[in-house]
N, C-alpha and C positions, 0 to 999 in steps of 0.2 A: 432426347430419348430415342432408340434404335429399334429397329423391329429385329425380334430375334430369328431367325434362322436355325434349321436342323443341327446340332451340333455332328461333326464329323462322328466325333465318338459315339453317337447315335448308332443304335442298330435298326434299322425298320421291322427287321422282321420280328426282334423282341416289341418293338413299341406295338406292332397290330397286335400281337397276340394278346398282349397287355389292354389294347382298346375295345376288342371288338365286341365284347358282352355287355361293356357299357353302349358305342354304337347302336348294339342290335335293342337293348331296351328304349332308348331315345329312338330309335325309328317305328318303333311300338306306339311309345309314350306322347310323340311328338310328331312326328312325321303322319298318322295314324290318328292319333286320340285326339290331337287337334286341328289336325286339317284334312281329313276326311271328305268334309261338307263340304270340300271348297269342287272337288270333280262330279259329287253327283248331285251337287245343288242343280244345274241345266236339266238331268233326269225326271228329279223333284219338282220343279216350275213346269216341264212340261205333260207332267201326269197327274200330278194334285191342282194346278192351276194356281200357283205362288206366285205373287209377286215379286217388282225387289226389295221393295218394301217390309216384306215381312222374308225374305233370306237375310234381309241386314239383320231383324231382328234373332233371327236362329242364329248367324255369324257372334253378334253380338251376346250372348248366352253364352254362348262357351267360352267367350273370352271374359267375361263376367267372373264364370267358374276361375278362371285361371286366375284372374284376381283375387279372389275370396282363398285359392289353396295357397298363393305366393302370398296373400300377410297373414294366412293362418300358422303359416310356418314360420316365419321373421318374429310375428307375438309368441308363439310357444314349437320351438325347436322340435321335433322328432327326437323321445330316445331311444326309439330304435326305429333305425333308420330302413335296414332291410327289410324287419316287417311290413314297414310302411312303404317300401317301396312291392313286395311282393302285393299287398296288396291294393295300390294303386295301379297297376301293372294289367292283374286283374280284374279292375274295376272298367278300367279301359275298355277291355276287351268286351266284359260280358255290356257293358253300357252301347256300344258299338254294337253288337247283335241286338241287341235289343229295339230297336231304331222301326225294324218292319211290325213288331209289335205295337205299336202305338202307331194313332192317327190325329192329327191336329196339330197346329205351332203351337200351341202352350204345352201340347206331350211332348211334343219334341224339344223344343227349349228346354223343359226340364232335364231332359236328356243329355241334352250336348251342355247345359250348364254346369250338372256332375260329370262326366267326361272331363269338361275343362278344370274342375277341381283337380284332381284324379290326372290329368295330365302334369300340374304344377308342382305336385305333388312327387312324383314320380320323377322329376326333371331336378327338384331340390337333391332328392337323394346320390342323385349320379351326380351333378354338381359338387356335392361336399365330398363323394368318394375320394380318393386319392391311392390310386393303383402304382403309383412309385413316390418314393423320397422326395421334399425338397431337396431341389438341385441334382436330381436324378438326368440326365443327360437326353436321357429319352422322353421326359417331361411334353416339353412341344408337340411332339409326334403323337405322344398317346394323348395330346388333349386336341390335336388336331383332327385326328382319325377316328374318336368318339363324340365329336360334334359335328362332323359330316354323317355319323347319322341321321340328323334331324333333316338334311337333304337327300339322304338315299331314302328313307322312310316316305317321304313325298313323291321321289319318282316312283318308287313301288306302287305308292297309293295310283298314282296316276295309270302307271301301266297298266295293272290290273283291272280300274276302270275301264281302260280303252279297249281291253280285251274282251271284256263285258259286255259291253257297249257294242263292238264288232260282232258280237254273239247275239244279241237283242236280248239282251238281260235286263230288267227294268230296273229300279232303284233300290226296293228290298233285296235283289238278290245281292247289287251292289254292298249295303249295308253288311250283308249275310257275310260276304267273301271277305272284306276288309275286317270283320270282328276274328272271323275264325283265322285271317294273316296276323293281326293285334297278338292274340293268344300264342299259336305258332312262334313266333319272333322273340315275345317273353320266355318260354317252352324253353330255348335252344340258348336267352343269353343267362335263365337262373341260374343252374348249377355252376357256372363258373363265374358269376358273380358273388356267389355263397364263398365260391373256395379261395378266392379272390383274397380273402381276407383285409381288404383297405378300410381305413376306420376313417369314418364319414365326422369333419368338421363342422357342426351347426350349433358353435355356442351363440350366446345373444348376442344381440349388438353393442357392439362399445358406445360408455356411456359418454365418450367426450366427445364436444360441441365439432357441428361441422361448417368448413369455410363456406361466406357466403354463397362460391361459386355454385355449388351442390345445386341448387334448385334452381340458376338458370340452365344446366347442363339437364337437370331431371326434365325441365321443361319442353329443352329439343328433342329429347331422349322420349317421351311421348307424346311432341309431333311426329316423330320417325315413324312411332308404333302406329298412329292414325292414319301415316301417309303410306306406309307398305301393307299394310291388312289387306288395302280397298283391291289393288290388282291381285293381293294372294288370296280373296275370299270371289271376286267376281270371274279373275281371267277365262276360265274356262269357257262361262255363262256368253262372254265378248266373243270368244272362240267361234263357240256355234250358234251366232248370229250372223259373222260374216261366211261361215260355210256350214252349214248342217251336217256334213257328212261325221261321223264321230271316227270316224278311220283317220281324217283328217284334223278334226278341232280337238280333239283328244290326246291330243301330242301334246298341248300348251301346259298341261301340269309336270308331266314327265319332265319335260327341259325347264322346267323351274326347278324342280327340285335338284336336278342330275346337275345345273350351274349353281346351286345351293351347297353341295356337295363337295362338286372341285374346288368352290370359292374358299373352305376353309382349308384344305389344301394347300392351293397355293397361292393367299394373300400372304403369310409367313414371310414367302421367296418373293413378291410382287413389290411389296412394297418396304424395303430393306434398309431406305434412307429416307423415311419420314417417319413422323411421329404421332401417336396414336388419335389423336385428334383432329391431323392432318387425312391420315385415313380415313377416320369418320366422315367429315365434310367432302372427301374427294367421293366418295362411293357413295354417297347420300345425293350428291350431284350426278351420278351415273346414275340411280335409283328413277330421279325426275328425268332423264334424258327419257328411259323405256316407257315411263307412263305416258309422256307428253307423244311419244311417238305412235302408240295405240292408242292414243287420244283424238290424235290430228289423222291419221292412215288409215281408213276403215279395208283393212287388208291381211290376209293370212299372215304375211312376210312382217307390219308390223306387232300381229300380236308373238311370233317367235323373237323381234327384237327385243319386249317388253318381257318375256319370259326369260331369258336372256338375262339381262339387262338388271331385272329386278330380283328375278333367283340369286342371280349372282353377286349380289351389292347386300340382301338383307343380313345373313348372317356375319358377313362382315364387318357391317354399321354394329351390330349386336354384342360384339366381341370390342373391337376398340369403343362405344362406347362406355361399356362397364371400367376398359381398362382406363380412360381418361378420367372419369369419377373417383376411381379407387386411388391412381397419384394424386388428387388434388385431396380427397379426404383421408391420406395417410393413416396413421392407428386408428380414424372414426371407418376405414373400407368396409367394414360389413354393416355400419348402420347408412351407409351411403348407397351399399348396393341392394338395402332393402329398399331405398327410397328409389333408386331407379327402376328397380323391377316394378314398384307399385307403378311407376308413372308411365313404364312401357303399355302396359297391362293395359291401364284405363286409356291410354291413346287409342289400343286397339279396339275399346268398345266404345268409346266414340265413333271412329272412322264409318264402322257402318250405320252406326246411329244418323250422322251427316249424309250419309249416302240414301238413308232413307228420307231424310226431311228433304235432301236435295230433290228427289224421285216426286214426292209427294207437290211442289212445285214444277214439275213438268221435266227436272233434268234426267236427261239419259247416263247411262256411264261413261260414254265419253268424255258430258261435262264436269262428271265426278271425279275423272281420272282425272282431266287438265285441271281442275281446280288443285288436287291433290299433289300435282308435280311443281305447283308455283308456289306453296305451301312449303314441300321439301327444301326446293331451292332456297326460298328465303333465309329457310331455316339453316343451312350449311353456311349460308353466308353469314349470317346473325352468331354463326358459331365461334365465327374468327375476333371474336372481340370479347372472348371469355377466357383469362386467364388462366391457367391451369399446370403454375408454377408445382413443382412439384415441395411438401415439407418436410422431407428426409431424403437421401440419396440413394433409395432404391428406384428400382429401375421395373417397368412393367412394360410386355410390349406382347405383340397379338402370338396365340399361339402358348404363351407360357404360362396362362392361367386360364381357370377356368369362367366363363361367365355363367350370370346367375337369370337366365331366362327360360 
């Protein structure tokens, strides 16, 4: 199996045009509605007097949500998908303003646990859209350039913070600014989603049986989720512990997401002569290089290789792994890709759940991080002993379809 590349016959400029309303809602829905928490949780710990202990537990809420919206949708489809994405869209948003209003982690969890609904939700829709033909030439492109949303949606989130932040703006006003960007962002991609006209695929799952393999791959598939949450939910927090300045340690979301971004770009063109679960295990293995290295370097320079390193690799891993599930479970691909999203999902609300028991026995996030990169690692090597014969001779490779996270 080949990784596809841009077709010549490609035109970029039709594919953006094609992409970018879905982009700009996925940097709403996503970039935004789910990882918001992750830049002014430092703000929040050091003006409420949070623990990490109980940031895992807010991290962990929202990814909870996102579980509960990703098998609410797998058990009963959306039939209409637009509504449900306008108003998921805006649930984001007003849920996001909302944040200064409430005080305590059980307000707030409830909070960020509907947000995370409401993100998944919102994320199925664009998922199932389909803005050109199969075998549309410009296919790739527009699925590459609307899931680099979900990384340009994170460096905004991040900038914005930093500007904040630069400004002495505390956390509510933090909240305030990213609700009223959430809304904004939706504002500018509806109308030309509406006109869009693409009819959203969400029938059930196929009811035939799937190959073993499926649930050793779901299995890595949320390790991954447990082992990249922890630096996408703390890096910042690690940031400004080695330097306070937020001029300075406010940079580490920005360059996660902005190498979030390019990464679905140009893994396409990167990686040309392997195969999608060669990708997986390669960039899952660069994932543990960044954590292990802001693990072991208590230094600015390693938390930007970690930012780096891990922006760069997560969306990646996220795209070929659906695409190596969906070859192995052939006509069962949508009941397999319900099976991995569930298990990314609950990876992710583990990861800080461990991070908090980790805490509560004395460990800092460094040992959370090094625990987490020897985790990944295992797991990419563990990977190479799982077949993943393909049972018809089609062909799937990064870039020409869409995944379901």
């Amino acid at each position: 199996m080949s990784i596809a590349t841009h077709s010549d016959s490609a035109r970029p400029r039709g594919a953006a045009t094609l992409a970018w309303p879905g982009a700009l809602a996925l940097a709403a829905a996503m970039g935004i509605g789910r990882f918001a928490f992750t830049p002014v949780w430092p703000l929040m710990a050091q003006e409420a007097g949070l623990s990490l202990a109980q940031g895992s537990w807010l991290a962990s809420a929202n990814y909870a949500g996102y579980l509960l919206g990703a098998l609410a949708a797998a058990v009963r489809p959306p039939r209409h998908p637009r509504a449900m994405l306008a108003a998921s869209l805006l649930a984001v948003g007003l849920l996001t303003l909302a944040m200064p209003g409430f005080h305590g982690v059980l307000a707030w969890s409830l909070l960020r646990l509907a947000a995370g609904y409401a993100s998944a939700s919102a994320f199925i829709c664009i998922a199932a859209a389909r803005p050109v033909a199969a075998g549309d030439p410009r296919g790739p492109a527009v699925a590459a350039i609307t899931y680099a949303g979900v990384g340009t949606g994170i460096a905004l989130t991040g900038l914005a913070c930093l500007a904040l932040m630069a400004a002495g703006a505390d956390a509510n006003a933090n909240w305030m600014v990213l609700g009223g960007l959430t809304l904004a962002l939706s504002a500018l991609a509806w109308p030309r989603l509406q006109r869009a006209g693409a009819k959203a695929h969400l029938g059930a799952a196929a009811p035939a049986g799937l190959p073993p393999g499926i649930g050793r791959l779901a299995l890595h598939y949320g390790i991954f989720g447990a082992g990249y949450i922890i630096p996408a939910t703390f890096l910042p927090a690690m940031a400004r512990e080695i330097i306070p300045d937020p001029a300075v340690f406010g940079w580490a979301w920005p360059l996660f997401g902005l190498a979030a971004a390019l990464s679905c770009l140009l893994a396409p063109r990167i990686a040309q002569a392997l195969d999608d679960k060669a990708v997986w295990r390669g960039a899952q293995a660069v994932m543990a290089l960044g954590m292990l290295a802001v693990a072991v370097w208590h230094n600015i320079a390693a938390v930007i290789i970690a930012a780096l390193l891990v922006g760069g690799t997560f969306m990646v891993i996220t795209q070929a792994g659906m695409l190596t599930a969906q070859r192995l479970a052939g006509p069962s691909a949508p009941r397999a890709a319900a099976i991995m999203t569930s298990a990314f999902a609950a990876g992710q609300i583990l990861g800080p759940l461990l991070a908090s028991s980790a805490a509560r026995w004395g460990a800092g996030l460094p040992q959370v991080l090094a625990g987490g990169a020897v985790l990944l690692a295992l797991s990419a090597w563990r990977l190479g002993n799982i077949s993943v014969a393909a049972p018809n001779a089609g062909h799937n490779a990064i870039g020409s379809q869409e995944p379901s996270h």
